[in-house]
C-alpha positions, 0 to 999 in steps of 0.5 A: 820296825827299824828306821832303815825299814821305815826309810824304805817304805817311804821311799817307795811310796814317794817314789811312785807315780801318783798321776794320771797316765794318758797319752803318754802324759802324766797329769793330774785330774782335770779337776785337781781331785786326789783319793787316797790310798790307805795302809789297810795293816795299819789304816793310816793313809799311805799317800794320795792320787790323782781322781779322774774325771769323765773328761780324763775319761774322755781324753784317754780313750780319745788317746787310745782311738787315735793310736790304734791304727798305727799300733795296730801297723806296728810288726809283731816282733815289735810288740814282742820286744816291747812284751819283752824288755817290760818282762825284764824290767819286771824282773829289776824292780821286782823289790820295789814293785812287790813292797809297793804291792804289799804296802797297799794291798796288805799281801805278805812280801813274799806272796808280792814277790811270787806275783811280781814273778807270776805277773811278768811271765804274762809278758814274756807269754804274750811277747811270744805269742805275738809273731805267733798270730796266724790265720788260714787258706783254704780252697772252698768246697766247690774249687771256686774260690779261695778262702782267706781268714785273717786276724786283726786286732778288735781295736781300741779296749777298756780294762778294769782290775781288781784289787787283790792282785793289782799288778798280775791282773792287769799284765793278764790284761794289758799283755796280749792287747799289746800283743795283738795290737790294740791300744786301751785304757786301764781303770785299777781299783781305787784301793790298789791304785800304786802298783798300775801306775808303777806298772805304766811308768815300766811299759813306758820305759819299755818303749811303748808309745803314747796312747796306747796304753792309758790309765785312768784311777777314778773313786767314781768308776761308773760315772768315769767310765760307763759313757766310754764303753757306750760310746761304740769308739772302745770295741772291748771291754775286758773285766775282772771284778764281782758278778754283780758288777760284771752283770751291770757292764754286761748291760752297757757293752749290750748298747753298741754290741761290745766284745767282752771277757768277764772273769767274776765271783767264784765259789770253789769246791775242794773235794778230798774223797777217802783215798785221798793222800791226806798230807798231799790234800793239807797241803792243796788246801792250804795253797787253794785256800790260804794263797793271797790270805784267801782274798782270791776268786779261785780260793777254795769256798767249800771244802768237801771231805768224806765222812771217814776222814773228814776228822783227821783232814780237819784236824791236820788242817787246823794244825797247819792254819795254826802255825800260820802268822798273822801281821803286817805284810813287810813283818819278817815271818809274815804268813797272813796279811790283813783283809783290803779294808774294814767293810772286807773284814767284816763280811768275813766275820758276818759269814763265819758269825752265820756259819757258828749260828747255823751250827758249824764247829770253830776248830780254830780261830772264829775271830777278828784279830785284836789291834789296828789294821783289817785283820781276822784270824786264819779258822777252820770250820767244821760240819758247815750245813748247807743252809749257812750264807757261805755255802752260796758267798764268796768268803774271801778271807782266811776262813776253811769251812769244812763238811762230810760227803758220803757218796761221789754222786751227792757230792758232785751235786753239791759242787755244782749246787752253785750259779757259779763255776770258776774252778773246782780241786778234786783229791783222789788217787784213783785216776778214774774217779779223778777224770770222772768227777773232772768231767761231771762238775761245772767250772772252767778249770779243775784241779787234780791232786793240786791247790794252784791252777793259775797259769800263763800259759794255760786258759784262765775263765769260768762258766755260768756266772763266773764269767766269759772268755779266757785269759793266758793260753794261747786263746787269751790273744783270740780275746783281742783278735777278729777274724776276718773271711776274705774271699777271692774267685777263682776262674 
């Protein structure tokens, strides 16, 4: 790395916030607690931040509640201006935001700079879908009365990002709350905590008033934040995160009936039958496997090919997975990044170590890469038998596991052989069976001849154990949006 270089990466990180944002106020933690946040392609200590406590908890939400009815006040074409310049300042501090991104998540710069873009649309969907929220009017059947529907923000919201795309999550979130109207408080993951806090000081420079949107970095997430989504004051919980988590949260929002959107866990299919355009189904399965190093709930988990071309795919596969470059994120050429931290990288190579055991074929890679830092080697898996841990757990790493299919019937029951059913990727050029197979498997999304289905102005969500609700679309505002029946007599 050139001194120039380095220089940068310090300046970015000095240059973050590191506070606490509530009110409209950066602050440290009531207690003065830090936690830090490391550096995982080299596990040195990037910086530290400020550890919230239940009070800051408490004082956020506060904040929140006491900013909603004003906000909500607040016209439409207010809010979407606010969407708006936030959306163009995205896009002038993009090089700063990505290199942050990729300082502490590990991503390689140019898949930061692709979320940077990906994240700022959120906001350019949801300024317009703010002067867009309608109700109706309607005369009832009997000509009695007339029938009033209006939507009204669902008021104050909790939210809570992941770390494996630590700033487009939380634009996913933050973007149609504002646009509705309701005012929140945002708990990023301990690990990538930078890139919200940079994000905060963007809407604040976009003119979005205290209180409204508030967030909370805490190394003690239940504690911080259970007794707020108790509380009943927060009437939205909106969460991305494991099932396991999700299903615990789910418990919590039970007590005072809390609205929720829950995107969870996700063990995609790829299915590649032999009419397959095999150059075309290589290259979706590198974006639907490979995007974000694998570190993705719509990274494909399981990839069914049939058995005569199930060679030639792997083969083809592994040549592409062979060519790919493993390092630190910022290294010129960079194509795979470094898992988030030591207990992620070691759970991929627990699931490839049980796979090999349970008599998979290691094509390439099978390994931890040597050095520093959290790193595993980009593999290919052939003939995964079904009984082996990664059929049913997410990986979340660079690892493809790949297993024949004979029929369309067997394996369609293999694809929905899961609890969950976020997405799923269907390679054929038989228009049919690609409609066919669409419709037959159980996820929220499906992806036809293509390995990306993320989109801002298409429904995100899944069913089953993958989650409630839908992000982006035009139903992702509904998420914060009541709707109210007023009626009126007619005489």
């Amino acid at each position: 790395m050139t001194a120039v270089a380095q220089d940068r990466e310090v300046s970015v990180v000095e240059a973050a916030p590191k506070k606490l944002y509530i009110n409209g106020q950066w602050r440290d933690a009531s207690g003065g607690a830090t936690l830090e946040v490391h550096d995982p392609s080299t596990g040195e200590v990037l910086c530290s931040v400020a550890d919230a406590t239940e009070e800051d908890g408490w004082e956020a939400l506060r904040a929140a509640e006491a900013a909603q009815e004003s906000f909500a006040a607040m016209p439409p074409r207010k809010r979407a201006d606010i969407l708006m310049k936030a959306f163009e300042l995205m896009h002038e501090r993009k090089d700063d935001l990505a290199l942050l991104m990729t300082l502490e998540m590990g991503k390689p710069l140019a898949e930061a700079y692709g979320e940077v873009n990906y994240a700022a649309e959120f906001f350019r969907h949801f300024a317009e879908e703010a002067t867009r929220i309608s109700g109706n009017y309607q005369t009832a059947p009997a000509g009695n009365a007339r029938f009033i529907v209006a939507k009204q923000p669902v008021g104050p919201s909790i939210l809570i990002t992941p770390w494996n795309f630590p700033l487009a999550m939380g634009t996913r979130k933050l973007g149609p709350a504002i646009a509705a109207g309701c005012t929140s408080v945002l708990k990023p993951a301990e690990l990538t905590p930078l890139s919200m806090l940079a994000l905060a000081q963007l809407l604040e420079d976009a003119g979005v008033p205290a209180g409204v949107v508030n967030i909370v970095v805490t190394s003690t997430a239940g504690k911080v934040m259970e007794p707020l989504i108790r509380s009943g004051i927060a009437r939205k919980l909106s969460f991305t995160g494991s099932t396991g988590v999700g299903k615990k949260l789910l418990e919590q929002c039970a007590d005072k009936v809390m609205r929720t959107s829950m995107e969870l866990g996700g063990n995609a299919s790829f299915v590649v039958f032999e009419d397959a355009d095999l150059d075309k189904a290589v290259e979706g399965a590198m974006q639907a496997k490979m995007r974000n190093s694998g570190e993705a709930c719509t990274a494909a988990n399981r990839i069914f090919v049939h058995e005569s071309v199930i060679s030639e795919f792997s083969e083809k596969l592994a040549a592409r997975m062979g060519e790919l470059q493993v390092g630190r994120g910022v290294a010129e050429g960079t194509t795979v990044g470094p898992m988030v931290d030591a207990k992620q990288r070691d759970k991929v190579a627990e699931l490839v170590d049980d796979a090999v055991k349970s008599g998979a074929e290691v094509v390439l890679g099978g390994e931890p890469a040597a050095g520093e830092g959290f790193f595993y080697k980009p593999t290919v898996l052939k003939g995964v038998p079904r009984e082996a841990r990664m059929w049913r757990e997410e990986i979340f790493g660079p690892v493809a596991p790949v297993t024949p299919f004979t029929d369309e019937g067997e394996v369609i029951k293999w694809v929905n052989s899961t609890e969950y059913g976020l997405v799923n990727y269907v390679f054929t050029e038989n228009l049919n069976r690609a409609l066919r197979v669409a419709e037959a498997v159980e996820s929220g999304m499906v992806g036809i001849n293509q390995g990306v289905v993320s989109n801002p102005a298409a429904p995100f969500g899944g069913v089953k154990e993958s989650g409630l609700g839908r992000e982006g679309g035009d139903i992702g505002i509904d998420e914060f949006l009541e709707s109210k029946y007023i009626g009126i007599a007619v005489n």
